[in-house]
N, C-alpha and C positions, 0 to 999 in steps of 0.2 A: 409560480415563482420562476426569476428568469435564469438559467442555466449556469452565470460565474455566479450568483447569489444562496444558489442553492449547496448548502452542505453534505457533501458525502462522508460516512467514517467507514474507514476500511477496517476491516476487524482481521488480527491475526490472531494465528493458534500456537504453540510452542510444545512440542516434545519433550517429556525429561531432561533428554541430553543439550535441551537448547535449539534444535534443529527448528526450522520453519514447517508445516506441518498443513497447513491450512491460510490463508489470505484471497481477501477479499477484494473483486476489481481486478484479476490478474489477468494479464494477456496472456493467451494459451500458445504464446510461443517463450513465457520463461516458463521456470521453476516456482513452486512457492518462497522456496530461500533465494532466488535471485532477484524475485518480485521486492523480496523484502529488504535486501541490500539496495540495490535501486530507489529503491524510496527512503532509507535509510540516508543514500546519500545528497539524494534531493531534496528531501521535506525530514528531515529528521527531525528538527527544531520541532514540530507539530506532533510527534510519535508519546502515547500518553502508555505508559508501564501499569495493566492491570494483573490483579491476583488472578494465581488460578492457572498459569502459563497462557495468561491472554495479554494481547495490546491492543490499541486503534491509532491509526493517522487521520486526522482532521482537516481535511481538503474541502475547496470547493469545486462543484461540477468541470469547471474550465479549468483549475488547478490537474484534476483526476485525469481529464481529456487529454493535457497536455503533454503530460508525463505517458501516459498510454500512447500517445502519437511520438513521440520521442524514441522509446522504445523499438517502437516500427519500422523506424529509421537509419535505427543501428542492425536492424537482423539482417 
């Protein structure tokens, strides 16, 4: 499968309080809550609310990449 066709879902976790707790695909130069603001404000449109204090974003490989190289950018 070629690389912008393939689907990534990044899978978040959520603490009682709401807090980010866990996410998946994070550059290990944010936070898990700042990974997820970040995407929050780039791909939110794609962010699906499951039970359980879990979520996913629905990206593709070139979408994921891009935003990760983004990030790199700004540090």
């Amino acid at each position: 499968m070629e690389a912008d066709k393939e689907r990534v879902i990044i899978h978040t976790r959520f603490a009682p309080n709401g807090a980010v707790v866990e996410i998946s695909e994070r550059p290990t130069t944010l936070t898990p809550q700042d990974w997820f603001n970040f995407l929050s404000q780039r791909a939110g449109g794609v962010y699906q609310t499951l039970a359980g204090g879990r979520g996913v974003f629905r990206l593709s490989r070139a979408e994921v990449d891009a935003l990760k190289q983004e990030t790199a950018k700004a540090a």
